[in-house]
PDB file as gemmi writes it, atoms N, CA and C in Angstrom:
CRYST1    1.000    1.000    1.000  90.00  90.00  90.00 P 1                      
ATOM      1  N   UNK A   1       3.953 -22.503 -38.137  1.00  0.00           N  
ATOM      2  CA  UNK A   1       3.607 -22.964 -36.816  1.00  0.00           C  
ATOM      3  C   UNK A   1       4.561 -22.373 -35.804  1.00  0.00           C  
ATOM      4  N   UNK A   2       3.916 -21.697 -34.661  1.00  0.00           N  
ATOM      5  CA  UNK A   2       4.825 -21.438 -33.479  1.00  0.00           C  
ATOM      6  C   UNK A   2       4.910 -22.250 -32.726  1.00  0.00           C  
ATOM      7  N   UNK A   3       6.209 -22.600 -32.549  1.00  0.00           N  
ATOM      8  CA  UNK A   3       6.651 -23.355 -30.848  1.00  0.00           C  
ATOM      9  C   UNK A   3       6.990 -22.751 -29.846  1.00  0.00           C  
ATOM     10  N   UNK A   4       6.711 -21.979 -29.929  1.00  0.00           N  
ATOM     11  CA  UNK A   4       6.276 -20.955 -28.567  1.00  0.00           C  
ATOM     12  C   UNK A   4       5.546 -21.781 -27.311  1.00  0.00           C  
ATOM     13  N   UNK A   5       6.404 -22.030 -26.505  1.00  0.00           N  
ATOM     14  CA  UNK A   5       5.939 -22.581 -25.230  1.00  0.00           C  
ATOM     15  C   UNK A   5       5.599 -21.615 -24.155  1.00  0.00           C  
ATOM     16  N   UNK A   6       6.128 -20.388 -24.523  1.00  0.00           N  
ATOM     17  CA  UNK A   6       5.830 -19.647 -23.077  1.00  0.00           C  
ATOM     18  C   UNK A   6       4.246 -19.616 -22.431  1.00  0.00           C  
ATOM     19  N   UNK A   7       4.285 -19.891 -22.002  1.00  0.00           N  
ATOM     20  CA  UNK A   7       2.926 -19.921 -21.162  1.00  0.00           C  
ATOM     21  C   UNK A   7       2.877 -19.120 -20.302  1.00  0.00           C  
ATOM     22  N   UNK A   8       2.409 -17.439 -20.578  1.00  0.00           N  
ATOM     23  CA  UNK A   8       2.346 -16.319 -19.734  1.00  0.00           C  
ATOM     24  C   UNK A   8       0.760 -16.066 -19.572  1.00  0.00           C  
ATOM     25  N   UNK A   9      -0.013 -15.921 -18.798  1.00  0.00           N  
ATOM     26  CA  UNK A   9      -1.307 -15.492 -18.577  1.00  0.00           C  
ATOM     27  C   UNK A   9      -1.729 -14.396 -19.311  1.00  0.00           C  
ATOM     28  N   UNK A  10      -2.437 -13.372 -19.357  1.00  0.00           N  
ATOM     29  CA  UNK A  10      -3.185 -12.429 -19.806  1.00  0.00           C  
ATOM     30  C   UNK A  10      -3.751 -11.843 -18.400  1.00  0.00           C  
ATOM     31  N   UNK A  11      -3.805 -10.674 -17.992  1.00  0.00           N  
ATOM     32  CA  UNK A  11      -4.843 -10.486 -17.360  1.00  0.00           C  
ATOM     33  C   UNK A  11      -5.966 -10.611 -16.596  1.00  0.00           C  
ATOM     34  N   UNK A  12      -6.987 -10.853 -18.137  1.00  0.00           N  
ATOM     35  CA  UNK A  12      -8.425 -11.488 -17.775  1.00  0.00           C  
ATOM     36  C   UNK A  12      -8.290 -13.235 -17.163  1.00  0.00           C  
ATOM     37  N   UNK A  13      -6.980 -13.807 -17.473  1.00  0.00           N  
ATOM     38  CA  UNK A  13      -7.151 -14.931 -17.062  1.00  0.00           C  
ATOM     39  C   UNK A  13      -6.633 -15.363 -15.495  1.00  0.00           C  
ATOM     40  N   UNK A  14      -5.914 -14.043 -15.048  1.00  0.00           N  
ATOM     41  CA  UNK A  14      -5.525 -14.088 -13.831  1.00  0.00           C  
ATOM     42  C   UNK A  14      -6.624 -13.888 -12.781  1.00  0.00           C  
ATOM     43  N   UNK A  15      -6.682 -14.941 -11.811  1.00  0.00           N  
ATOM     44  CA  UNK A  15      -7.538 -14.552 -10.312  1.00  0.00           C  
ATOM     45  C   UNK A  15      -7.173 -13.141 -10.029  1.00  0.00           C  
ATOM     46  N   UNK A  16      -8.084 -12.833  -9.101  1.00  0.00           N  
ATOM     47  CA  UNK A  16      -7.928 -11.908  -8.068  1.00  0.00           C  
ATOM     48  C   UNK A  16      -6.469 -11.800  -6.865  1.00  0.00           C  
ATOM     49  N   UNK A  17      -6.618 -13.030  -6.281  1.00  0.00           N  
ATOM     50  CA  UNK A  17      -5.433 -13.351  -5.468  1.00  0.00           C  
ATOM     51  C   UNK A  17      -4.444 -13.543  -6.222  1.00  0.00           C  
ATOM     52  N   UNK A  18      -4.225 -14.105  -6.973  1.00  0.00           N  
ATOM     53  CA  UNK A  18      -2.945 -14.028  -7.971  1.00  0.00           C  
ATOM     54  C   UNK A  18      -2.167 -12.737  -8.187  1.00  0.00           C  
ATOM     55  N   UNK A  19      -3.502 -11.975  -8.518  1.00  0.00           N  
ATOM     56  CA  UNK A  19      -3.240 -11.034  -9.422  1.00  0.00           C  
ATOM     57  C   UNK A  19      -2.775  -9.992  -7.668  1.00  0.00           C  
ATOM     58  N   UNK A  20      -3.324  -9.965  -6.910  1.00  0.00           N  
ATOM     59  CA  UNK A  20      -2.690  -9.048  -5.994  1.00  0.00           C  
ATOM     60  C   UNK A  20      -1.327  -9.641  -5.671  1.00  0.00           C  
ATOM     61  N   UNK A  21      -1.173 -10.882  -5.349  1.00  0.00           N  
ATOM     62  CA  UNK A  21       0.277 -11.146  -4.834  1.00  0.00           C  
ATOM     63  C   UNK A  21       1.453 -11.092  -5.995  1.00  0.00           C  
ATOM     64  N   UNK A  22       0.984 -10.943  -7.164  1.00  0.00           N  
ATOM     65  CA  UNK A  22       2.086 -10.235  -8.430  1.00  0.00           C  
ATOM     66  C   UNK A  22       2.342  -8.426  -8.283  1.00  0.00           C  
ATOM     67  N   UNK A  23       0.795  -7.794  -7.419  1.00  0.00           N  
ATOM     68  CA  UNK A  23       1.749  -6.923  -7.444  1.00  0.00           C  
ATOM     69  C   UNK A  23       2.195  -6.150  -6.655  1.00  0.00           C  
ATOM     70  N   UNK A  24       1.556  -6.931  -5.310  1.00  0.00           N  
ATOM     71  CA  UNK A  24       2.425  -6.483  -3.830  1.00  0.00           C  
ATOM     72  C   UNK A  24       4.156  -7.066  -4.218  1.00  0.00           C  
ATOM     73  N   UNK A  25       4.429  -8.011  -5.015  1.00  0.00           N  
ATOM     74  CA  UNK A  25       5.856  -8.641  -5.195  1.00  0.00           C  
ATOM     75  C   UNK A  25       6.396  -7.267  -5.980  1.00  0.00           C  
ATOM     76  N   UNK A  26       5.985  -6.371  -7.000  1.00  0.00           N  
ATOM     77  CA  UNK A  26       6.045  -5.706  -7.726  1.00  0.00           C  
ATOM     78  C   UNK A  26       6.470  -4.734  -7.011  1.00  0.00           C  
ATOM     79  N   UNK A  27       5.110  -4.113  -6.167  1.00  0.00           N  
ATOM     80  CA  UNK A  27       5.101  -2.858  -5.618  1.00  0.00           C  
ATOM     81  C   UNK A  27       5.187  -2.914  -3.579  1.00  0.00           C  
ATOM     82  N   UNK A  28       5.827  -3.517  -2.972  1.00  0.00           N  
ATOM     83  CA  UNK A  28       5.890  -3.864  -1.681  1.00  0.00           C  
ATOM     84  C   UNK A  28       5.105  -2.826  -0.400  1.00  0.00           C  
ATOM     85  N   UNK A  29       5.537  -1.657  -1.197  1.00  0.00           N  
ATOM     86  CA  UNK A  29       4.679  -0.365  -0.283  1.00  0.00           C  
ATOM     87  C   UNK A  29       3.484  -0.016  -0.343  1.00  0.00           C  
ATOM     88  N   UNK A  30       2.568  -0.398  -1.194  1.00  0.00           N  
ATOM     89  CA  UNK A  30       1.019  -0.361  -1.339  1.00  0.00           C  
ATOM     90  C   UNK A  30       0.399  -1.637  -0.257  1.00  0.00           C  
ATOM     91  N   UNK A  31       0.722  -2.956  -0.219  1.00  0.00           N  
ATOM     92  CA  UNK A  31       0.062  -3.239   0.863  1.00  0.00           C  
ATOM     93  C   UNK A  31       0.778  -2.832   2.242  1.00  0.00           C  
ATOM     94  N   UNK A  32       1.683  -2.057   2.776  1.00  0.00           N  
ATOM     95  CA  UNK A  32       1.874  -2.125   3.384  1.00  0.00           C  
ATOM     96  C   UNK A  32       1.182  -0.729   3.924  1.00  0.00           C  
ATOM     97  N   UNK A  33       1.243  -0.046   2.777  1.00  0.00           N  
ATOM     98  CA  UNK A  33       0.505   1.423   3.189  1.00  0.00           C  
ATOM     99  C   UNK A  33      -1.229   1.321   3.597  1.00  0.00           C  
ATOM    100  N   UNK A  34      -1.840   0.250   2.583  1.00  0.00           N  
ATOM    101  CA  UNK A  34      -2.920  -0.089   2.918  1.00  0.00           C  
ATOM    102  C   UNK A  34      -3.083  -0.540   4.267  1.00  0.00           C  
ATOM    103  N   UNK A  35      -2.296  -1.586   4.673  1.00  0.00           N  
ATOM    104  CA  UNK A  35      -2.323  -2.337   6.000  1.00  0.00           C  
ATOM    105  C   UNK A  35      -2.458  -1.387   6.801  1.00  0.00           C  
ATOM    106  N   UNK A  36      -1.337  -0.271   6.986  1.00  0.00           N  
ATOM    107  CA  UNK A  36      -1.306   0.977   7.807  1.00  0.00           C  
ATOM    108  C   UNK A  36      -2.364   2.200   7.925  1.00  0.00           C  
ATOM    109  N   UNK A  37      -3.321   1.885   6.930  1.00  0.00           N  
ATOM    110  CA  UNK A  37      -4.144   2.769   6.878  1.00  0.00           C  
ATOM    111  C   UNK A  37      -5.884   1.602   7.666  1.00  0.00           C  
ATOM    112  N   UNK A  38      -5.578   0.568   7.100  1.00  0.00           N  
ATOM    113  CA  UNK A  38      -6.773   0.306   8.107  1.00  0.00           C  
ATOM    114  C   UNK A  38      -6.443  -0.310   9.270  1.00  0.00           C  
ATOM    115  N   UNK A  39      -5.582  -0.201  10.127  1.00  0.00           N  
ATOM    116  CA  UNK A  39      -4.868  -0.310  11.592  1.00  0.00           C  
ATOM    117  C   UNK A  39      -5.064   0.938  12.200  1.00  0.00           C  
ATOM    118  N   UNK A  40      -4.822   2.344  11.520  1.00  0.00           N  
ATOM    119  CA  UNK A  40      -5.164   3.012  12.306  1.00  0.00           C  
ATOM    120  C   UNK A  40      -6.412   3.101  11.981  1.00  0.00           C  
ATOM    121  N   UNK A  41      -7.362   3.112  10.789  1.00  0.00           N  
ATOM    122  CA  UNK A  41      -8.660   3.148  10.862  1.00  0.00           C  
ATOM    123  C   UNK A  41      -9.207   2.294  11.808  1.00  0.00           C  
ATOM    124  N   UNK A  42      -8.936   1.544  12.376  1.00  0.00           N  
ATOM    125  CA  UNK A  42      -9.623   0.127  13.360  1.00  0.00           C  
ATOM    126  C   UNK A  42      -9.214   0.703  14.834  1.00  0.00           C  
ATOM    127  N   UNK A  43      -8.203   1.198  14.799  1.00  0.00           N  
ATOM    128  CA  UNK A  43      -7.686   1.918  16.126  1.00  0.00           C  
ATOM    129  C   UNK A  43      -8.615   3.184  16.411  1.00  0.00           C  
ATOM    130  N   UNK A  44      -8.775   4.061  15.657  1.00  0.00           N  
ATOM    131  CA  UNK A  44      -9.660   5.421  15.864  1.00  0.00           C  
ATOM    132  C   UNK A  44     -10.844   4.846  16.072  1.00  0.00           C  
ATOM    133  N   UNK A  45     -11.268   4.005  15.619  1.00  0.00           N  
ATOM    134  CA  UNK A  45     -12.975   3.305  15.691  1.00  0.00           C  
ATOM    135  C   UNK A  45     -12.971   2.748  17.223  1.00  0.00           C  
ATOM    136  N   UNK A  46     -11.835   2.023  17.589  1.00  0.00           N  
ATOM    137  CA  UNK A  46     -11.958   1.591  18.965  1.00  0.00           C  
ATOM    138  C   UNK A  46     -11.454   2.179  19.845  1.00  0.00           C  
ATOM    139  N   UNK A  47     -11.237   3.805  19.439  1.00  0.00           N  
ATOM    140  CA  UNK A  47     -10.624   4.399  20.657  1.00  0.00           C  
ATOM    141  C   UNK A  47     -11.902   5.330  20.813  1.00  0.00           C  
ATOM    142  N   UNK A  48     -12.522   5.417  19.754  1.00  0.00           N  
ATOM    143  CA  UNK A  48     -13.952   6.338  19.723  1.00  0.00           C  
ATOM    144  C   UNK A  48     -15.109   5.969  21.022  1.00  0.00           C  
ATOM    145  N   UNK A  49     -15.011   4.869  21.352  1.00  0.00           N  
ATOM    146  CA  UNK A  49     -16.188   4.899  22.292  1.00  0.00           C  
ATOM    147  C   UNK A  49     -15.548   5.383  23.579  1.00  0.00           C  
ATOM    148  N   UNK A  50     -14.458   5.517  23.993  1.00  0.00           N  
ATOM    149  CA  UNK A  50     -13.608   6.439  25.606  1.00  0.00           C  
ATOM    150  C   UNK A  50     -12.520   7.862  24.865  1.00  0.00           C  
ATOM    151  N   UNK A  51     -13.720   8.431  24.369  1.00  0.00           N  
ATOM    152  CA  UNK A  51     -13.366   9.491  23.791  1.00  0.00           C  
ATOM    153  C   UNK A  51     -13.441  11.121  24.751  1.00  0.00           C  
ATOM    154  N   UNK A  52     -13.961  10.305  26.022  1.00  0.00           N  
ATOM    155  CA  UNK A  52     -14.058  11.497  26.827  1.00  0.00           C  
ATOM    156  C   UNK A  52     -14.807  12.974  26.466  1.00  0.00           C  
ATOM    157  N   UNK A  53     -14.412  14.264  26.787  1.00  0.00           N  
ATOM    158  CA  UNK A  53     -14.999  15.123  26.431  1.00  0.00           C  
ATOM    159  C   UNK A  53     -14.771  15.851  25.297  1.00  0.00           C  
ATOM    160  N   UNK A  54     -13.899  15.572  24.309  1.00  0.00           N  
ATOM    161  CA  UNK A  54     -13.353  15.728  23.077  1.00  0.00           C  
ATOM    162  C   UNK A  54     -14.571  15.457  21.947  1.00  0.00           C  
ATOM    163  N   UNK A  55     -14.907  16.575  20.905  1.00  0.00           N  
ATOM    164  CA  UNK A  55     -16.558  16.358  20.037  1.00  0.00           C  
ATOM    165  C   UNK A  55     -15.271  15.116  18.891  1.00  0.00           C  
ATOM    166  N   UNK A  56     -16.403  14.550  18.739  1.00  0.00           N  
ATOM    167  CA  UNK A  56     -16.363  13.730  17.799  1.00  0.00           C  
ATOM    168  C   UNK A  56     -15.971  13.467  16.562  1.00  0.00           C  
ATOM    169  N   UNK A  57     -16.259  15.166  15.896  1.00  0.00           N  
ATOM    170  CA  UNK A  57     -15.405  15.467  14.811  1.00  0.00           C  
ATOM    171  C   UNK A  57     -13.876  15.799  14.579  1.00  0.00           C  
ATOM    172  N   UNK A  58     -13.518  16.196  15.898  1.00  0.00           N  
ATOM    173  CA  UNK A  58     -12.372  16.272  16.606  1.00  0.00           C  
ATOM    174  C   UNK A  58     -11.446  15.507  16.317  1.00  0.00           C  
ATOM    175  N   UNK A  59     -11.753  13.647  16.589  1.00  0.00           N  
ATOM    176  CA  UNK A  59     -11.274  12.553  16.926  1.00  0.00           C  
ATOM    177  C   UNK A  59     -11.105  11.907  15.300  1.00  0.00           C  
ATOM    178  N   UNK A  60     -12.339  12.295  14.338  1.00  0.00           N  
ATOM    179  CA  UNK A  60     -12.414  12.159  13.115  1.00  0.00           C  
ATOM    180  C   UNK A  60     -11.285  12.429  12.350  1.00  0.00           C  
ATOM    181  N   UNK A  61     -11.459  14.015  12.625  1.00  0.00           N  
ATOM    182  CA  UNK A  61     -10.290  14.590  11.673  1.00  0.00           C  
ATOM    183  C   UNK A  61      -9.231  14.210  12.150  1.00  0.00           C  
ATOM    184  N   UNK A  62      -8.122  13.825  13.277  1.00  0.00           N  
ATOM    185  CA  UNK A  62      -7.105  13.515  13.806  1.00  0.00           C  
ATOM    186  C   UNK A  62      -6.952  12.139  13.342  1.00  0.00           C  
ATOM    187  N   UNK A  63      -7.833  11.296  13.006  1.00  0.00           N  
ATOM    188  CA  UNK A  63      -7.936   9.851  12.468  1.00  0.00           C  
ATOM    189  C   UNK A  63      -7.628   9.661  11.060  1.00  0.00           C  
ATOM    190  N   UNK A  64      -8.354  10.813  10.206  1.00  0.00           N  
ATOM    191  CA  UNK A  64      -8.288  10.680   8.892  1.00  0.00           C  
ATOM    192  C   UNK A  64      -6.864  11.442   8.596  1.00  0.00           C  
ATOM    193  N   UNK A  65      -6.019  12.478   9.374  1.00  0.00           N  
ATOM    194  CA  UNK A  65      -4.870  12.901   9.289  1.00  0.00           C  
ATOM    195  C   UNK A  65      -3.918  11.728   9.210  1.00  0.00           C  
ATOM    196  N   UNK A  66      -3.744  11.231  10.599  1.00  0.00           N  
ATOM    197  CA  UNK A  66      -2.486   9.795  10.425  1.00  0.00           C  
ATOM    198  C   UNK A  66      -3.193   8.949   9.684  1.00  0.00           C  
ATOM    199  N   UNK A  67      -4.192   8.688   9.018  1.00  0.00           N  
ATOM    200  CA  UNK A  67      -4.153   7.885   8.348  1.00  0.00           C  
ATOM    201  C   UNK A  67      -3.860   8.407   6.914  1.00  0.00           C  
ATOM    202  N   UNK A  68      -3.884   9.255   6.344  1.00  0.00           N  
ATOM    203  CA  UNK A  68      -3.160  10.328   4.926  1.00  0.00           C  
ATOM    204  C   UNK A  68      -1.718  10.112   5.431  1.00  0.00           C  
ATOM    205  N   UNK A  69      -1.231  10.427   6.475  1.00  0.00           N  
ATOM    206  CA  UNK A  69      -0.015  10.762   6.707  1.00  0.00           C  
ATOM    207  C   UNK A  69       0.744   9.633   6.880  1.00  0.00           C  
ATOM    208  N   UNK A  70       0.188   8.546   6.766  1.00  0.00           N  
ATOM    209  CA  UNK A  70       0.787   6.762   6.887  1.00  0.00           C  
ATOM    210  C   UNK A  70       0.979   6.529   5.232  1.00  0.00           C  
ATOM    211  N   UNK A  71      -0.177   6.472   4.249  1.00  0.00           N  
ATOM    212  CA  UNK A  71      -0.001   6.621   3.372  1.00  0.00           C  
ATOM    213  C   UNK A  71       0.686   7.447   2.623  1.00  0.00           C  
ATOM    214  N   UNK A  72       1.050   8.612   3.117  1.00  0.00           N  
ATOM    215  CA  UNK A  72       1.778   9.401   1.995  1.00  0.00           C  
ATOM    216  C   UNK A  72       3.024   9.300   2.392  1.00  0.00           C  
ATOM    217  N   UNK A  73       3.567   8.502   3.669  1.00  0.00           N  
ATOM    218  CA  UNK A  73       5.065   8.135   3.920  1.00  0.00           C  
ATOM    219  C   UNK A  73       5.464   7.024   3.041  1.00  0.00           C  
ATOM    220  N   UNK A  74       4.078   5.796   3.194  1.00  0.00           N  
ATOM    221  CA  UNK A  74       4.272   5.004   2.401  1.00  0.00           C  
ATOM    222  C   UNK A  74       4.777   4.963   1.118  1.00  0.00           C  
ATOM    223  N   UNK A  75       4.217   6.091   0.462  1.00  0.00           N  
ATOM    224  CA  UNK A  75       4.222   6.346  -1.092  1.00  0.00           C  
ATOM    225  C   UNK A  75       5.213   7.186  -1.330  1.00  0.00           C  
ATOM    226  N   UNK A  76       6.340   7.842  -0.142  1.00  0.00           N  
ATOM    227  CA  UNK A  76       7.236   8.478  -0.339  1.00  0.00           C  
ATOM    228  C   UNK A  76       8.397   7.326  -0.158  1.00  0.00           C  
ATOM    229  N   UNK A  77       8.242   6.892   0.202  1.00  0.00           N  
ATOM    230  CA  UNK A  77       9.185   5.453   0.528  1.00  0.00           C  
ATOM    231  C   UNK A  77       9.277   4.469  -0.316  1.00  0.00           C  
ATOM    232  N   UNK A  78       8.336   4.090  -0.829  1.00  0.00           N  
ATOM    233  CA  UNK A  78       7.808   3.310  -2.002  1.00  0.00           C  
ATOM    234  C   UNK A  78       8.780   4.057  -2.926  1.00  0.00           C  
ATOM    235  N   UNK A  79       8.612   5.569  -3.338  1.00  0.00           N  
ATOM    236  CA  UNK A  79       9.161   6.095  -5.057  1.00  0.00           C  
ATOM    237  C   UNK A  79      10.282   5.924  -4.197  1.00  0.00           C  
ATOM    238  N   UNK A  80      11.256   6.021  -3.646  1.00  0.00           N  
ATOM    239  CA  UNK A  80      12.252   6.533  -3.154  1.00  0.00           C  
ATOM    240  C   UNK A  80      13.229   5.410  -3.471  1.00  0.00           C  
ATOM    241  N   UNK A  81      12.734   3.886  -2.858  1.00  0.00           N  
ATOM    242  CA  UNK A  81      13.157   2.687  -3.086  1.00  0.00           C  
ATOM    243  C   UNK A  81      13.114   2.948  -4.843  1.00  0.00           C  
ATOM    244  N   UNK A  82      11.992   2.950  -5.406  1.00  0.00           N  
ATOM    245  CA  UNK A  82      11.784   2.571  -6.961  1.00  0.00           C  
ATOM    246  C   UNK A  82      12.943   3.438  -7.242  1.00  0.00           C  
ATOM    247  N   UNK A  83      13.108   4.573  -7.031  1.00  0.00           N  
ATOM    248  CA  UNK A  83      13.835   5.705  -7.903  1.00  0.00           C  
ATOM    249  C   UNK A  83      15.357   5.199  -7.642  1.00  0.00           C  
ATOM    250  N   UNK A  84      15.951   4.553  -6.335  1.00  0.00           N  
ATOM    251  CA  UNK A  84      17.106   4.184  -5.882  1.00  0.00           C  
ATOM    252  C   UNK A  84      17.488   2.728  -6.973  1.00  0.00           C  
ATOM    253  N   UNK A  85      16.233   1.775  -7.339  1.00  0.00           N  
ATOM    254  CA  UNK A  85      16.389   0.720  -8.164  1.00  0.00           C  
ATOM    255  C   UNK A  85      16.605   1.111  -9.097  1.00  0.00           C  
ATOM    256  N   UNK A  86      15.984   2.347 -10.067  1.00  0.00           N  
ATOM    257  CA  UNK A  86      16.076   2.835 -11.188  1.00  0.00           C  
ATOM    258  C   UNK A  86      17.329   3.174 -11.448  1.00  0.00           C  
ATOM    259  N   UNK A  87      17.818   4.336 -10.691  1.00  0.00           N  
ATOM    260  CA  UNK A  87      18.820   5.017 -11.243  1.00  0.00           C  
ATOM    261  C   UNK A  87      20.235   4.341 -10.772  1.00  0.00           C  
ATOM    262  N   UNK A  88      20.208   4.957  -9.826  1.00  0.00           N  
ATOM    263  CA  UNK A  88      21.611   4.052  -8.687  1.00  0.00           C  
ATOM    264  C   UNK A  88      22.191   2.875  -8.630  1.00  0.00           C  
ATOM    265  N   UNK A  89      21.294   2.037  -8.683  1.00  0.00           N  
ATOM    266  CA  UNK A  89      21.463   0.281  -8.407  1.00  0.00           C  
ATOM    267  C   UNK A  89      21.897  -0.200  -9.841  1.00  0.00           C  
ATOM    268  N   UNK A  90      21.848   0.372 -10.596  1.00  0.00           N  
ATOM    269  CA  UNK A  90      22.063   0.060 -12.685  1.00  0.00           C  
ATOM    270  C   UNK A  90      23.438   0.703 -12.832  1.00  0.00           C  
ATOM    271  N   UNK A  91      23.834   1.710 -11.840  1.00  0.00           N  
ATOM    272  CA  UNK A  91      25.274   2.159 -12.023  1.00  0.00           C  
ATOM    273  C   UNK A  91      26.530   1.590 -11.244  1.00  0.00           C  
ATOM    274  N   UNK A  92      26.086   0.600 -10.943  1.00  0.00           N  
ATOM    275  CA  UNK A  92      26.906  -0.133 -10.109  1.00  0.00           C  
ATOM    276  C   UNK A  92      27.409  -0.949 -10.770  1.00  0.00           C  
ATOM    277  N   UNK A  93      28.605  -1.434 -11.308  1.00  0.00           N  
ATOM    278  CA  UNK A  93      28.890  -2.334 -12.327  1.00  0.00           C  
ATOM    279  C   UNK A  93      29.351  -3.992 -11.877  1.00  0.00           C  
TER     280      UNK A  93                                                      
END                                                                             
């Protein structure tokens, strides 16, 4: 017989919401990169209707740029922290 009390979930038994706020705690720069990517997506959408004489595809591609370029700071920032926890922060005695 095990007396094993730990009571750890599985996966399949975790919610949805659960399961994201384990791993925004985990990973801090994915929602934040997300957040940043549909802020400016919501911003280009509402700057689109006083777009003046500028074509449309124009405004597109300049939208979908900072929004790559929010995310890929994110995700450079994100490893950067991880890689600083990894290596650096363990040699500190």
């Amino acid at each position: 017989m095990s007396t094993n009390t730990d009571l750890s979930l599985s996966p399949y038994d975790e919610g949805q919401g659960s399961k994201f706020i384990r791993k925004a705690k985990e990973k801090p720069f994915v929602p934040i990169g997300m957040a940043g990517f549909t802020a400016i997506v919501a911003y280009g959408l509402y700057k689109l209707k006083s777009r003046g004489n500028t074509k449309m595809s124009i405004r597109l591609i300049h939208m979908r740029v900072a929004a790559q370029g929010f995310v890929v700071g994110g995700m450079t920032l994100g490893m950067g922290y991880f890689m600083y926890q990894e290596f650096w922060d363990k040699l500190k005695p």
